[in-house]
MMTF fields as JSON, N, C-alpha, C and O atoms, coordinates in Angstrom:
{
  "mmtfVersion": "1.0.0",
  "mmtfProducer": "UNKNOWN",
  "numBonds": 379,
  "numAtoms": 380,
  "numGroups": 95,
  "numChains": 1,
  "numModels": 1,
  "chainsPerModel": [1],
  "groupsPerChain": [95],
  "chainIdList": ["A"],
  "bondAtomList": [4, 2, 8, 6, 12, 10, 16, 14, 20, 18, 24, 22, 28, 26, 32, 30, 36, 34, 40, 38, 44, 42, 48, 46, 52, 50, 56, 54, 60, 58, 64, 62, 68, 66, 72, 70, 76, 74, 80, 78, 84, 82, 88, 86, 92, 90, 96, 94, 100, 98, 104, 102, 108, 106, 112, 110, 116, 114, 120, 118, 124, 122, 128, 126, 132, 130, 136, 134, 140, 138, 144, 142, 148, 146, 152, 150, 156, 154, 160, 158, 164, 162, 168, 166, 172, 170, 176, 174, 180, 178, 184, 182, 188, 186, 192, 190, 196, 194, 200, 198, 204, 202, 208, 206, 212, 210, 216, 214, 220, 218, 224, 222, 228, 226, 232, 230, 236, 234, 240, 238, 244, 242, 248, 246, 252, 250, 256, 254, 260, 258, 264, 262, 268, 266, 272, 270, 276, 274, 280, 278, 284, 282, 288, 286, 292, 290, 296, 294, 300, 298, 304, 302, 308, 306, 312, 310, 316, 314, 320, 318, 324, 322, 328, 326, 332, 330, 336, 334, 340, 338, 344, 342, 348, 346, 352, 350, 356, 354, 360, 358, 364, 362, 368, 366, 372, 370, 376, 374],
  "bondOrderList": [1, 1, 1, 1, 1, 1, 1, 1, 1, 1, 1, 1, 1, 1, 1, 1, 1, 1, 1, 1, 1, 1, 1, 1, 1, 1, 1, 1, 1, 1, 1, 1, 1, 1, 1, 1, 1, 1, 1, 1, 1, 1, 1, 1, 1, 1, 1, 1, 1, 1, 1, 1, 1, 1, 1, 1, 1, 1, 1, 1, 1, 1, 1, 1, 1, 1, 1, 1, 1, 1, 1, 1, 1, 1, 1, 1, 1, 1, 1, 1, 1, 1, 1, 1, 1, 1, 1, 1, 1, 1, 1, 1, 1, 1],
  "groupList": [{"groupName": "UNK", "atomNameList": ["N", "CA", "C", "O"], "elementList": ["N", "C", "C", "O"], "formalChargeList": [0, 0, 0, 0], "bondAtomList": [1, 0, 2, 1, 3, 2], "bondOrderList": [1, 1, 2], "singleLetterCode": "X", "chemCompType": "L-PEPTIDE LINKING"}],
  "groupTypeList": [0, 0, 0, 0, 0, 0, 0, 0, 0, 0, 0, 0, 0, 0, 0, 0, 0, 0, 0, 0, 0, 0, 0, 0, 0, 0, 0, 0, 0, 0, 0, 0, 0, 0, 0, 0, 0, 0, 0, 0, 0, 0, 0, 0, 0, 0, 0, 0, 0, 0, 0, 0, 0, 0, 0, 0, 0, 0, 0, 0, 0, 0, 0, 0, 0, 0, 0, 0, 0, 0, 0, 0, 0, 0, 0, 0, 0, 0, 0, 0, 0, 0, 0, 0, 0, 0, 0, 0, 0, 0, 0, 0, 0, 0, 0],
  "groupIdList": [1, 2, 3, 4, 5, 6, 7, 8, 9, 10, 11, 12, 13, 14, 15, 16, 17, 18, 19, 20, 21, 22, 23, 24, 25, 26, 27, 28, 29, 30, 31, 32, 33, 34, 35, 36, 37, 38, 39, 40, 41, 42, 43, 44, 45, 46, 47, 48, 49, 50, 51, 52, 53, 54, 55, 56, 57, 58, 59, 60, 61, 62, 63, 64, 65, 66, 67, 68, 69, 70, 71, 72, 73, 74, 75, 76, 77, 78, 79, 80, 81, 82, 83, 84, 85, 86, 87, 88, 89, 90, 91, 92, 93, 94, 95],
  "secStructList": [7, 7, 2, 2, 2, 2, 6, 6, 1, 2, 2, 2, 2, 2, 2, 2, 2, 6, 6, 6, 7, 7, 3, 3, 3, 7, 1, 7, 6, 2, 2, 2, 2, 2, 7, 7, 7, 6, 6, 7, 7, 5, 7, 7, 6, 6, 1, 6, 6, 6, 6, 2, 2, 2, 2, 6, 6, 1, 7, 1, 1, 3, 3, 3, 3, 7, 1, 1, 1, 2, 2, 2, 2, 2, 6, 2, 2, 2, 2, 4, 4, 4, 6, 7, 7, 3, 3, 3, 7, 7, 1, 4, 4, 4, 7],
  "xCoordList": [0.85, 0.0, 0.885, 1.922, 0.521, 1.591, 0.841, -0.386, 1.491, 1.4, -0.073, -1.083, -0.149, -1.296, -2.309, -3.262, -2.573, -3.512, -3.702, -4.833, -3.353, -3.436, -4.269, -5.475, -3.571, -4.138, -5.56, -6.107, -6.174, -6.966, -8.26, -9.371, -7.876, -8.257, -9.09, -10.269, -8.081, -8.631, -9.354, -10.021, -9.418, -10.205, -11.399, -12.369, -11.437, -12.966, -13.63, -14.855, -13.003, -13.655, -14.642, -15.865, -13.474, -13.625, -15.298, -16.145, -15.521, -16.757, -17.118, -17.084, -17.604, -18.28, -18.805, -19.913, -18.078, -18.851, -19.368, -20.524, -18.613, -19.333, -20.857, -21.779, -20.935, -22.378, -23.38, -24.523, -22.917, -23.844, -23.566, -24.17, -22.365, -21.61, -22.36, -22.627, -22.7, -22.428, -21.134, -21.163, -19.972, -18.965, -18.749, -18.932, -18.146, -18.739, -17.141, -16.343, -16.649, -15.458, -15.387, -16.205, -14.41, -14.596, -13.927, -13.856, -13.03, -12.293, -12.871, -13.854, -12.025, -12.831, -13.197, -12.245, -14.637, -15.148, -13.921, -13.879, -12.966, -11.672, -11.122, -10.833, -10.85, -9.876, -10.961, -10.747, -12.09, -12.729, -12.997, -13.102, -13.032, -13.181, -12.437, -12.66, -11.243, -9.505, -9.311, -8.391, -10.151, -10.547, -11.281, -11.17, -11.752, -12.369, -12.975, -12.619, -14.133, -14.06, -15.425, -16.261, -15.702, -16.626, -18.04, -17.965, -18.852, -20.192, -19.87, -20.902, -18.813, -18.986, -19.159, -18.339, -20.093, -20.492, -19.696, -19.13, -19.349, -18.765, -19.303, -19.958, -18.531, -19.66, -18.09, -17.365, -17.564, -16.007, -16.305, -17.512, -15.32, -15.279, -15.734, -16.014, -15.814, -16.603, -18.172, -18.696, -18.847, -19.656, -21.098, -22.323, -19.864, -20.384, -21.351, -22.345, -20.702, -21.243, -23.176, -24.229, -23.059, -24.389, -25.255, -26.485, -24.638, -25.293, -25.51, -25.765, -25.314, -25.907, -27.283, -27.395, -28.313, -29.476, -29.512, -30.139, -28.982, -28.994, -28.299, -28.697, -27.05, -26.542, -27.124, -27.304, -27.641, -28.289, -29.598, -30.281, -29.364, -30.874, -30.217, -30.837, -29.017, -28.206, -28.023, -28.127, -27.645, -27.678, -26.383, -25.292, -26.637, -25.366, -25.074, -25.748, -23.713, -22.708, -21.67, -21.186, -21.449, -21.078, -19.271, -18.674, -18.763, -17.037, -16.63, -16.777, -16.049, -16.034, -14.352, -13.578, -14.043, -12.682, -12.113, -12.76, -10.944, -10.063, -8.754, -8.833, -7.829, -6.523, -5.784, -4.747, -5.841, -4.47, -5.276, -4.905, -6.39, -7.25, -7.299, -8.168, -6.826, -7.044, -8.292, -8.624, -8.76, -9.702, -11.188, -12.28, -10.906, -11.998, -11.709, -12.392, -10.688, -10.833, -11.776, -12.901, -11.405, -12.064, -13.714, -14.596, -14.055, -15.694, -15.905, -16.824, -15.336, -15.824, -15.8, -16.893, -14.848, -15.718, -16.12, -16.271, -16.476, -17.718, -19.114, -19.858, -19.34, -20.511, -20.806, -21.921, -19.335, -19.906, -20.346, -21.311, -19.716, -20.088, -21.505, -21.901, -22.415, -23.594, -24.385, -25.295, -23.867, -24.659, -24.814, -25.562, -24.023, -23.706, -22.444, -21.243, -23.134, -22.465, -21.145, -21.005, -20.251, -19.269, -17.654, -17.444, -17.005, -15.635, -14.664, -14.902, -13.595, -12.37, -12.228, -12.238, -12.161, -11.532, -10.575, -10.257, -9.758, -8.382, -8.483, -9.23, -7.287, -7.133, -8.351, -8.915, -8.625, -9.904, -9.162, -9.594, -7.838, -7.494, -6.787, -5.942, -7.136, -6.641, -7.949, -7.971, -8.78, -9.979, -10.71, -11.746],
  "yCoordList": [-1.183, 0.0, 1.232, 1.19, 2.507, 2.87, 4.558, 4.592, 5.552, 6.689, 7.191, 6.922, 7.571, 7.672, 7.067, 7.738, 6.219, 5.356, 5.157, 4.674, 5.225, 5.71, 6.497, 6.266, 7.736, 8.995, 9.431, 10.478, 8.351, 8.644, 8.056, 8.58, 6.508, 5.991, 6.436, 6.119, 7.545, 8.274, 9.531, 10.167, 10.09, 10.8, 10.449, 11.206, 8.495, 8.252, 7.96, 8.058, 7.647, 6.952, 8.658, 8.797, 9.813, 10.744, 11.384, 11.864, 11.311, 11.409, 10.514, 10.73, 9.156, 8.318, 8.731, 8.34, 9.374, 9.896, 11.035, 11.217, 12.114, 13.437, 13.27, 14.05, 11.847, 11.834, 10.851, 10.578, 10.422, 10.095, 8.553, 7.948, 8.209, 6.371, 6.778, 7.905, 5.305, 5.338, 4.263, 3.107, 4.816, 4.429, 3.699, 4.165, 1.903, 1.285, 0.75, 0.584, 0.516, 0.393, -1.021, -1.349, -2.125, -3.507, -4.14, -5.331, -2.591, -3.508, -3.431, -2.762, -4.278, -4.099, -3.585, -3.191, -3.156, -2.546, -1.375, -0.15, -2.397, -1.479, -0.498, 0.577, -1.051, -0.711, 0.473, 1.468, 0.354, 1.452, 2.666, 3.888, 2.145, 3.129, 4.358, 5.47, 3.593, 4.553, 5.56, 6.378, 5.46, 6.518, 6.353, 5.244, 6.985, 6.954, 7.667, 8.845, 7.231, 7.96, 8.682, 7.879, 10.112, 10.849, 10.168, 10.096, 9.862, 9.029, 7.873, 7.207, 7.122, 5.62, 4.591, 4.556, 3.457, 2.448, 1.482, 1.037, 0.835, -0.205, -1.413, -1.665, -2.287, -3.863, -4.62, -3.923, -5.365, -5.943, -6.685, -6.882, -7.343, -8.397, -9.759, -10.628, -9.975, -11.394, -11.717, -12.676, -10.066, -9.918, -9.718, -9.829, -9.319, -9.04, -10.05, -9.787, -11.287, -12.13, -11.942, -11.548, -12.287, -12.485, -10.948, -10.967, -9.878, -8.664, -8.096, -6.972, -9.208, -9.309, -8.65, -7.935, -8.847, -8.357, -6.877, -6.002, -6.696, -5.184, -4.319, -3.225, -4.874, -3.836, -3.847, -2.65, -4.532, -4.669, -3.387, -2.943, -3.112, -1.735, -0.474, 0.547, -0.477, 0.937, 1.28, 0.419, 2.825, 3.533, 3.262, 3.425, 2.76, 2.314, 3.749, 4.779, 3.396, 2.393, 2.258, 3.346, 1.636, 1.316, 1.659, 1.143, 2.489, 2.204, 1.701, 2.247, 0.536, 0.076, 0.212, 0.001, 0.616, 0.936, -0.257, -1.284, -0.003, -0.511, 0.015, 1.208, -0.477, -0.268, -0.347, 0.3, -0.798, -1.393, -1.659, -1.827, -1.771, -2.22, -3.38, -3.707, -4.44, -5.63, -6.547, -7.599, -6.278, -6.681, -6.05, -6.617, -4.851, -3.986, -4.584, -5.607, -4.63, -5.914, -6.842, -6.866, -7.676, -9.504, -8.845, -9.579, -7.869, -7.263, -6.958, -7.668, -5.868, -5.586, -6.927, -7.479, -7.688, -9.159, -9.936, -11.097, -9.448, -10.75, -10.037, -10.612, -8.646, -8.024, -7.986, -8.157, -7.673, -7.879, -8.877, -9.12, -9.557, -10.758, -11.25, -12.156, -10.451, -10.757, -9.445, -8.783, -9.281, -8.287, -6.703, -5.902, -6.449, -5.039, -4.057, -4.32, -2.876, -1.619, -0.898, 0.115, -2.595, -2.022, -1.33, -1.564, -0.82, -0.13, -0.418, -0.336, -0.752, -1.043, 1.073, 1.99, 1.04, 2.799, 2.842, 3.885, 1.31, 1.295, 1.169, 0.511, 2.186, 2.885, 3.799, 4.419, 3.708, 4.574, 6.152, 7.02, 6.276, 7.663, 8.034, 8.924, 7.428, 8.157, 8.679, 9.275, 8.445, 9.524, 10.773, 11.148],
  "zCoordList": [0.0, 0.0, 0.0, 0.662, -0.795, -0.979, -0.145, -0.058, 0.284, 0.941, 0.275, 0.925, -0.397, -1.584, -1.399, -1.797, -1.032, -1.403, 0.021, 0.068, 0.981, 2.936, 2.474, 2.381, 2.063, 2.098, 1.608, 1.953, 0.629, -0.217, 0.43, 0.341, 1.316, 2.029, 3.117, 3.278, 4.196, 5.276, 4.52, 5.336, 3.167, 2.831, 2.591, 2.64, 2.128, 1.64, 2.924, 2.994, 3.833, 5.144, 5.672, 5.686, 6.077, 6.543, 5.748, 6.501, 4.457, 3.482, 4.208, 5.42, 3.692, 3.989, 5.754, 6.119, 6.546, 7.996, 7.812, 8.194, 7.159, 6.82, 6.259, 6.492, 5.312, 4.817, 5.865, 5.498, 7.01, 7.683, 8.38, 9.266, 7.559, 7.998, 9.239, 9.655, 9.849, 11.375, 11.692, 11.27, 12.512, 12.982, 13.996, 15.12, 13.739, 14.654, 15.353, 14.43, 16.438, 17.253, 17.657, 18.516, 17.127, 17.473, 18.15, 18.453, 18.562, 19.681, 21.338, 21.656, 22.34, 23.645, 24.465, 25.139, 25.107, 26.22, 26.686, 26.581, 27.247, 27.743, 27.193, 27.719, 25.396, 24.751, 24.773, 25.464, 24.031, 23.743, 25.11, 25.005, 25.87, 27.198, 27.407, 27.886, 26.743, 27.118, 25.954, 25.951, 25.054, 23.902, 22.473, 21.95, 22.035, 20.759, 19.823, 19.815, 18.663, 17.554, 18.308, 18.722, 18.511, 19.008, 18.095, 16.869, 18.574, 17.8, 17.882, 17.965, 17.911, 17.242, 17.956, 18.872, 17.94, 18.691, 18.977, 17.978, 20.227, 20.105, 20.793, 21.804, 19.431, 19.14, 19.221, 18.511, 19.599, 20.153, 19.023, 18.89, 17.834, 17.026, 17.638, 16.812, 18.539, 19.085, 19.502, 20.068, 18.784, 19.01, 17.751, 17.769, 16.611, 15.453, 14.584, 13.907, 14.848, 13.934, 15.203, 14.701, 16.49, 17.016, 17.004, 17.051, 16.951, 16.575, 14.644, 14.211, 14.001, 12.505, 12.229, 11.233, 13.04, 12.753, 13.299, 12.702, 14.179, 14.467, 13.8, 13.399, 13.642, 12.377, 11.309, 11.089, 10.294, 9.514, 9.285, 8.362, 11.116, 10.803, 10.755, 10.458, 11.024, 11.396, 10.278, 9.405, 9.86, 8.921, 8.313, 8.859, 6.931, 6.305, 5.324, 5.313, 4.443, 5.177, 6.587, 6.897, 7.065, 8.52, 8.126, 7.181, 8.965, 9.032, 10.164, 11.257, 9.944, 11.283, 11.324, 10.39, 12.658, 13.184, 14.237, 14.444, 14.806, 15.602, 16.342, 16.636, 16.627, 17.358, 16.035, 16.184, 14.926, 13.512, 12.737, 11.576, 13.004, 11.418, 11.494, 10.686, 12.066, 11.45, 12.262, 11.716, 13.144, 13.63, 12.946, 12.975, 12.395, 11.438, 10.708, 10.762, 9.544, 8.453, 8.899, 8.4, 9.866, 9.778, 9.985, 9.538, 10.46, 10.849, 9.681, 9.276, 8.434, 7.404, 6.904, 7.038, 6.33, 5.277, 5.96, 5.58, 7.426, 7.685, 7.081, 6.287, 7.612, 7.331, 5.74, 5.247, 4.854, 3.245, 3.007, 2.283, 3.567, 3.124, 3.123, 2.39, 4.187, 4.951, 4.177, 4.677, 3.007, 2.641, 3.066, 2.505, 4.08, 4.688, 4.143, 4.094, 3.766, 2.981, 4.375, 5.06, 4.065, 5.59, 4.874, 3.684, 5.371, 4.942, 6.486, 7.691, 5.715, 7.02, 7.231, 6.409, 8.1, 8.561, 9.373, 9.945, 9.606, 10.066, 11.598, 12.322, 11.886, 13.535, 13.594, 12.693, 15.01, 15.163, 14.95, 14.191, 15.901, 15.859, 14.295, 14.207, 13.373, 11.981, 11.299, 10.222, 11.891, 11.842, 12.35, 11.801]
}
């Protein structure tokens, strides 16, 4: 991934909230306690697959965040996969 394409990245995420994403936080209770994205819900990745129907009602598309992204990865292609308008948005604080 190259500087560029970061960059272009935290610009589509940053839109995608300006127009209304709701921003969802997957890492834990804790993690999320100790700081986060002002609005954004948090649903811990071990939680996602049994809260399917509720996201499903929330106002898409969903950016779901983390500590590195990679726990938002495994949440975004579970949810595409499930038919949900989801986007990785990385670290929560690069938003």
């Amino acid at each position: 991934m190259t500087f560029g394409s970061l960059f272009s990245k935290g610009n589509k995420m940053k839109e995608l909230i300006e127009q209304g994403a709701t921003v969802i936080d997957v890492r834990t209770p804790g993690e999320f306690a100790g700081g986060n994205y002002k609005g954004s819900t948090n649903i811990p990745l071990d939680r996602i697959s049994a809260q399917l129907d509720e996201l499903k009602k929330l106002k898409q598309p969903l950016v779901l965040v983390c500590r590195s992204g990679a726990r938002s990865g495994q949440a975004t292609s579970f949810l595409v996969q499930n038919g949900i308008d989801a986007h990785n948005g990385g670290s929560w604080d690069s938003l």
